[in-house]
Z-matrix of the N, CA and C atoms (Angstrom, degrees):
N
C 1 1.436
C 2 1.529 1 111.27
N 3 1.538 2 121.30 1 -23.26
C 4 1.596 3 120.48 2 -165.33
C 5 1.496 4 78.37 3 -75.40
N 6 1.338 5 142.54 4 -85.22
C 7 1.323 6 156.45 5 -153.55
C 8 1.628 7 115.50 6 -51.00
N 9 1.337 8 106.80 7 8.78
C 10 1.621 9 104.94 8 -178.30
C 11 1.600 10 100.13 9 -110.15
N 12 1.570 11 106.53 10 127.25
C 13 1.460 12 120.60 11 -157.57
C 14 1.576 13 105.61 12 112.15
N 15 0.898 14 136.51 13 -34.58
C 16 1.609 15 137.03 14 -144.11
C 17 2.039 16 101.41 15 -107.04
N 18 1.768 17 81.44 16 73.54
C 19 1.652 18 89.67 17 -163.25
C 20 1.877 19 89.85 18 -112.50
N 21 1.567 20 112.64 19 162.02
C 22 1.609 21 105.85 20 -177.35
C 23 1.678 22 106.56 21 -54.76
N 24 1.309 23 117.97 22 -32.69
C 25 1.253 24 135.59 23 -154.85
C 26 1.782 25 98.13 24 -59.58
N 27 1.266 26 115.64 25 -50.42
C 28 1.167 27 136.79 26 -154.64
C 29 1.837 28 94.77 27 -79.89
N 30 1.428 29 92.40 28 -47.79
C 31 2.051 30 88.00 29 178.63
C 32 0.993 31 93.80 30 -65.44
N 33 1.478 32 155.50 31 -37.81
C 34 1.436 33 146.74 32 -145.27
C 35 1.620 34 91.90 33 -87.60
N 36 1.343 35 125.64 34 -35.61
C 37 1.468 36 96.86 35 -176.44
C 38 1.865 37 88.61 36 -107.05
N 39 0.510 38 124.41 37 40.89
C 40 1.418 39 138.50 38 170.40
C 41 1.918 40 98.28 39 -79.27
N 42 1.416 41 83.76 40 -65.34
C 43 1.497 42 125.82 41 -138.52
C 44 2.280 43 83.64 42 -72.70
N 45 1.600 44 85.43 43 -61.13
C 46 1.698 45 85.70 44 174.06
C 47 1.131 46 125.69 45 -77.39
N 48 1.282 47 124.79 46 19.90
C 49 1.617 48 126.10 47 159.97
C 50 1.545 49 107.97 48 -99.73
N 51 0.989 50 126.77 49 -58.16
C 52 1.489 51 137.06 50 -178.60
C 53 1.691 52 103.91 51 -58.43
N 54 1.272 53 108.56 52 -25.04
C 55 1.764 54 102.54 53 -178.10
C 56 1.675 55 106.16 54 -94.08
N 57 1.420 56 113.65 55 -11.81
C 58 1.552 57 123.95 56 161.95
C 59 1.402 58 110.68 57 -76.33
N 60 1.649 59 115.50 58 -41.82
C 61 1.243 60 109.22 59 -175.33
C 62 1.436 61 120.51 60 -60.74
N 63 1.584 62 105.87 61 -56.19
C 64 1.566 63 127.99 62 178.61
C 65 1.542 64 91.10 63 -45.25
N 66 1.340 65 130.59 64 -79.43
C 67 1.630 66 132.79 65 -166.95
C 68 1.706 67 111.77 66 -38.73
N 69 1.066 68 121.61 67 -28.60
C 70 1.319 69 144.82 68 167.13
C 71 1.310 70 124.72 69 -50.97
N 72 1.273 71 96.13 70 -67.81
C 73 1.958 72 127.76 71 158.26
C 74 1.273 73 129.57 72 -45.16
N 75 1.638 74 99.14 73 -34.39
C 76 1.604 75 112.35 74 -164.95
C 77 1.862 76 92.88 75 -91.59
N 78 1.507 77 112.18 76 -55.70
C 79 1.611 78 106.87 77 -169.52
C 80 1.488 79 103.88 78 -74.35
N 81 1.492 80 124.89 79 -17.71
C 82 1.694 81 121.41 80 169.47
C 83 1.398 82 96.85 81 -53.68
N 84 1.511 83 123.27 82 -69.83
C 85 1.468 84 130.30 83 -151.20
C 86 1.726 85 106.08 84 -61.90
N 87 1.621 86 107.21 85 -28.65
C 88 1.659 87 96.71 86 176.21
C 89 1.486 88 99.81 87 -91.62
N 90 0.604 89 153.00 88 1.55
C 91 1.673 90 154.55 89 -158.44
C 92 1.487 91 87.80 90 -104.14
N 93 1.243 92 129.59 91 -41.04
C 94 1.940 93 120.72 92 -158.99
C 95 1.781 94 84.15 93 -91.50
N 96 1.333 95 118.12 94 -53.65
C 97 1.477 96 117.98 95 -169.20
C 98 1.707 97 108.50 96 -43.73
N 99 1.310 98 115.47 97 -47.23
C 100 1.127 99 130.81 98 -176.35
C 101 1.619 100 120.73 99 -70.03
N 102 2.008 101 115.01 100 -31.11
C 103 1.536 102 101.31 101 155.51
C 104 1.303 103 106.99 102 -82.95
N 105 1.720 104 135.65 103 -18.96
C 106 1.053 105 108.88 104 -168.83
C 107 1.303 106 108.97 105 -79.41
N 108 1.244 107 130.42 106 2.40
C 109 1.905 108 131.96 107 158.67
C 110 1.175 109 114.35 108 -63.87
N 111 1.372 110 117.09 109 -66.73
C 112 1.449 111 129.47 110 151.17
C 113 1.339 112 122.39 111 -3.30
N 114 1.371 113 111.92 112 -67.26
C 115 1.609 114 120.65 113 -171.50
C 116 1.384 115 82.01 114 -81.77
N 117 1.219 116 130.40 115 -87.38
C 118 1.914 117 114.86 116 -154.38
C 119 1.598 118 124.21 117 -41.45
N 120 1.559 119 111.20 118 -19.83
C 121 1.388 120 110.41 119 141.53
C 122 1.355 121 158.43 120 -48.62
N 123 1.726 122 92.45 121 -43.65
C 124 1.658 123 115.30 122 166.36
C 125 1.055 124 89.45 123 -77.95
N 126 1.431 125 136.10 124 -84.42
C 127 1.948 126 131.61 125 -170.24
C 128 1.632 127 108.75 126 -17.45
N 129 1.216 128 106.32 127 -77.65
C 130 1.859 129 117.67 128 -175.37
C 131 1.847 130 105.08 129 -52.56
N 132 1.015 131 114.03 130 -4.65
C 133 1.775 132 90.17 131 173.63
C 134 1.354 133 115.61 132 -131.40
């Protein structure tokens, strides 16, 4: 019963959700780094 579901098909979108998520994660995390420069720029001058 643990092993029912656990078909290639299923890692393959396994595989393309988590590599959407991560890609997601990665341009979120530079996207906030990048206003939070932004704002400590406007703040500091």
């Amino acid at each position: 019963m643990a092993a029912e579901g656990n078909t290639p098909e299923d890692f393959k979108a396994h595989f393309k959700s988590y590599s959407s998520f991560a890609t997601m994660m990665k341009w979120g995390t530079i996207l906030s780094f990048i206003t939070g420069m932004v704002v400590v720029v406007i703040i500091s001058s």
